[in-house]
N, C-alpha and C positions, 0 to 999 in steps of 0.2 A: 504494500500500500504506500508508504515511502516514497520508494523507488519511482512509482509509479507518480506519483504527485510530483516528485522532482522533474521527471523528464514532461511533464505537464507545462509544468512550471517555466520551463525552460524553452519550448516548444512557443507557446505564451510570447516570453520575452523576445524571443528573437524573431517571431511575427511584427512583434511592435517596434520592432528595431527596424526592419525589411520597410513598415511602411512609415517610420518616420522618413529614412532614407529617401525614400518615392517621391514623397512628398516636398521633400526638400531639394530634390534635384528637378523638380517642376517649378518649384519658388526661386530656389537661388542656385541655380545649375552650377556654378562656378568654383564657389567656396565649398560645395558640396564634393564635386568631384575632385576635386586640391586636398581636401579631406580626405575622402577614400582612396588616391594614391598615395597621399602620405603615411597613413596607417599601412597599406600594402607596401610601401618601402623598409617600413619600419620592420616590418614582419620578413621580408626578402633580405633586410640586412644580417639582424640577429638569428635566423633560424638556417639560413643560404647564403652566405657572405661570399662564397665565389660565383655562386649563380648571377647576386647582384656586379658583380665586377665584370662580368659576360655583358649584362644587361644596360652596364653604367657607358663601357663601350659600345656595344650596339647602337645608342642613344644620341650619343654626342654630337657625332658627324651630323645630326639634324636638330639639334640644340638652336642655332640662329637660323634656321628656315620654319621651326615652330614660332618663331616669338615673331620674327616678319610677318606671318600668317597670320597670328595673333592680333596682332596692332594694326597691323595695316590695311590686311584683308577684313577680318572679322570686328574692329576695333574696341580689343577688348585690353584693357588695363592689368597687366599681370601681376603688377606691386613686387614683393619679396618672391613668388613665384619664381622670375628669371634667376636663383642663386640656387635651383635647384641641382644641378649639377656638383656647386661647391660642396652644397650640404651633402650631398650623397657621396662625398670623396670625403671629409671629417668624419660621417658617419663607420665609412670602409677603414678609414684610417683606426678610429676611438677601436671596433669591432676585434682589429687586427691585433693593436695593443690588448685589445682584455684575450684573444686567443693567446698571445704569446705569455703573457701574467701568468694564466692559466698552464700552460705548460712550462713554464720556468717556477712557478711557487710563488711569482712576487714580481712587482716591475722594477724593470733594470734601465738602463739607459744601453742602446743599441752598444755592441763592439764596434761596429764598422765605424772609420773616420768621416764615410762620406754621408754615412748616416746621421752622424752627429751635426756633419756639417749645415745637412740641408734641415736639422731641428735648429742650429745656430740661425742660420737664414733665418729661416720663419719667424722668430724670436725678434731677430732685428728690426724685420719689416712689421712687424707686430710692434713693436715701442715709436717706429717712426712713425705709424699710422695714426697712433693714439696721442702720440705729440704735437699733430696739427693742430691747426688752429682752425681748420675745415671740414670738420669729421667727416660728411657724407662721400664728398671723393676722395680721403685719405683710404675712405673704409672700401668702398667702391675698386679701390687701386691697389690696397691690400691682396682683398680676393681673386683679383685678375692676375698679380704679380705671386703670390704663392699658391695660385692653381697646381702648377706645375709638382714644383716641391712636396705639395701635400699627397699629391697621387702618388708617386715614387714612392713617399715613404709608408701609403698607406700599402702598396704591390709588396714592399720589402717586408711589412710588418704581419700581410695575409700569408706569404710565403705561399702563391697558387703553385699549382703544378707544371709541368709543362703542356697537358693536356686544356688545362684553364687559361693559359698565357694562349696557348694556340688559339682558343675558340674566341678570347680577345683578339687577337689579330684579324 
């Protein structure tokens, strides 16, 4: 009887959930679906972290031919949207770091020089950016100029295979 109420219960909840959802991508299509890929990212990072690095490549190449589409064709306002890419390279990166914690017992700072290097980087442009005196392009110019770096070291920190690195290519 329990058991039975529970998956009721549940059954229930996730109907109400389904047409909150409905409902809300008929009202606000936008923020709705920004929502629901971003919970789907969240969920591709943490449970498939090299799936999502297949997928973060796949992506890219058509990163500035969505947002053209977006604004120009469609003319819709994407606000923090456009940093999705960054986000999802921080996220692979944070993911990579807690897999490696987890197999070392504890966070360490990378051996490699060039690894250290490019967290020295980052670091830098990170204090320059917060020193302006103009945050939104400091910030803006941040993200652009340590894209790079942040990916490397999130690929160094995931250690994919070479099966993963292929299907990235």
């Amino acid at each position: 009887l329990v058991a039975d109420t529970s998956v009721r219960t549940l059954r229930v909840a996730i109907a109400g959930f389904v047409l909150v959802v409905l409902a809300g991508l008929i009202l606000r299509p936008l923020p709705i679906l920004a929502g629901l890929v971003l919970v789907g990212a969240v969920v591709l990072v943490v449970r498939y972290p090299y799936a999502a690095l297949v997928v973060f490549f796949a992506l890219v190449p058509f990163h500035h031919l969505g947002y053209e589409f977006a604004t120009n064709k469609l003319h819709v306002h994407l606000g923090p949207l456009v940093y999705w890419k960054e986000t999802l390279e921080v996220a692979l990166l944070l993911r990579g770091v807690h897999l490696r914690a987890k197999a070392r017992g504890g966070l360490a700072l990378p051996r490699s020089a060039a690894d250290r290097f490019l967290i020295t980087y980052v670091l830098v442009l990170l204090l320059w950016a917060t020193m302006s005196p103009f945050l939104r392009p400091a910030f803006t110019s941040f993200i652009r100029t340590a894209e790079g770096p942040i990916m490397v070291l999130a690929i160094t920190a995931l250690r994919p295979s070479r099966r993963v690195i292929m299907l990235c290519l």
